[in-house]
C-alpha positions in Angstrom: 0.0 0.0 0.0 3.1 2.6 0.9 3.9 2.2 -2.7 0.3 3.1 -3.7 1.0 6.2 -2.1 4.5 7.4 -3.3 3.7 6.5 -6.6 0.4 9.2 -6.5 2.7 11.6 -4.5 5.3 11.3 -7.4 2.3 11.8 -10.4 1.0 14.8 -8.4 4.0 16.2 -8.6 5.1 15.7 -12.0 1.3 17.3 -12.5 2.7 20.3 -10.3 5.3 20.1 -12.5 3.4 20.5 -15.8 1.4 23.1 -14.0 3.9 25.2 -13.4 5.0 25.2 -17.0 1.9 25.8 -18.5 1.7 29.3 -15.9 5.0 30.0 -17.7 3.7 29.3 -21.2 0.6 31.3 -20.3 2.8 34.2 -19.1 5.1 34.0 -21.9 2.2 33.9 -24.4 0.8 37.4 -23.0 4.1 39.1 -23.3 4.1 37.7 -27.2 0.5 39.8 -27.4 2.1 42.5 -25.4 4.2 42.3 -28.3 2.3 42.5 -31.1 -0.1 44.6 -29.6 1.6 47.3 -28.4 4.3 47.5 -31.1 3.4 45.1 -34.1 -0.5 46.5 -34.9 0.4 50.3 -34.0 2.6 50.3 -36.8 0.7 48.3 -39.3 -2.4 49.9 -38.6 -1.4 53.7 -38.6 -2.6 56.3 -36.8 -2.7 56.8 -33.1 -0.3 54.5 -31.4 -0.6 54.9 -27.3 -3.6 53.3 -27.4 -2.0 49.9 -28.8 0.7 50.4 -26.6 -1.1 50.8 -23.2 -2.7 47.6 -23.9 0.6 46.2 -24.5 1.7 47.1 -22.1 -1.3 45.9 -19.8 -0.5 42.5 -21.5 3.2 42.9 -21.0 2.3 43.3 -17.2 -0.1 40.4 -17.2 2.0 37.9 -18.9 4.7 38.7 -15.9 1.9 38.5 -13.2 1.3 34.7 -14.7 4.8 33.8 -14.5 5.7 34.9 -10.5 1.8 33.4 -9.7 3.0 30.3 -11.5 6.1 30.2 -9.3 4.1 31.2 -5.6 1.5 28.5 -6.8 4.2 25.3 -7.7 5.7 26.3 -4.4 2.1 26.3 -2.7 1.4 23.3 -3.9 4.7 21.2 -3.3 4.3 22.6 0.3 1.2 21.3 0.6 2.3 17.7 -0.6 4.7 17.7 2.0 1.6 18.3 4.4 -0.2 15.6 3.1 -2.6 18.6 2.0 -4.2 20.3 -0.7 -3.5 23.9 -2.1 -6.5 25.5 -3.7 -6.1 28.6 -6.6 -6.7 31.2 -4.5 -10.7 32.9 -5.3 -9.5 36.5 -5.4 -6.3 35.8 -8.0 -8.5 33.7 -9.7 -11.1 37.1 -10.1 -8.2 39.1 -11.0 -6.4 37.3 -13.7 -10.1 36.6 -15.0 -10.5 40.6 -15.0 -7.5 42.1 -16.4 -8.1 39.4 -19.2 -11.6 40.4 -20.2 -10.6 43.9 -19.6 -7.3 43.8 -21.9 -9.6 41.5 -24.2 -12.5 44.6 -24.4 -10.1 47.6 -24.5 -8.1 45.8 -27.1 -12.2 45.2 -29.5 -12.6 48.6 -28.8 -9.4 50.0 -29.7 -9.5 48.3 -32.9 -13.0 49.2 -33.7 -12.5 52.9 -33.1 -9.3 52.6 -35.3 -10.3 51.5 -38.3 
């Protein structure tokens, strides 16, 4: 039975693992948007720029928010192993990443509908 139980400890955290990768790839795909947002559109588009760059930058700033979460949550989470435990997402980071998404997501509809 002992085995039983490392061998579920050792997939959970290979799953922490992968978890804490795909935070990364989530992170690192907002600062690609960040990218093309702020800089890549502004200059194909024309016209006003700071608009495409303020939600870049909004993007940029999200993108690194995913990446240190990722780190605090695979560190959570392994701490909780040790306890035997389990380590819930937190409700209000939850709320907030959900938020700055829809918001960058609407300001960046909007900006492109009042540009073109």
């Amino acid at each position: 039975m002992e085995w039983e139980h490392r061998d579920a400890t050792r997939r959970t955290r290979l799953a922490n693992e992968r978890t804490y990768l795909a935070w990364w790839r989530t992170g690192l795909t907002a600062l690609a948007v960040a990218f093309g947002a702020g800089k890549l559109v502004p200059e194909v588009a024309g016209g006003t720029q700071w608009p495409y760059e303020m939600i870049g930058v909004g993007f940029a700033l999200l993108g690194v928010v995913f990446i240190g979460y990722g780190f605090e949550r695979q560190r959570r989470v392994e701490a909780a192993l040790r306890r035997g435990d389990y380590a819930p997402v937190e409700p209000g980071v939850a709320l907030a990443l959900t938020l700055a998404g829809l918001l960058l997501g609407a300001a960046t509809v909007v900006v492109l509908v009042v540009q073109s």
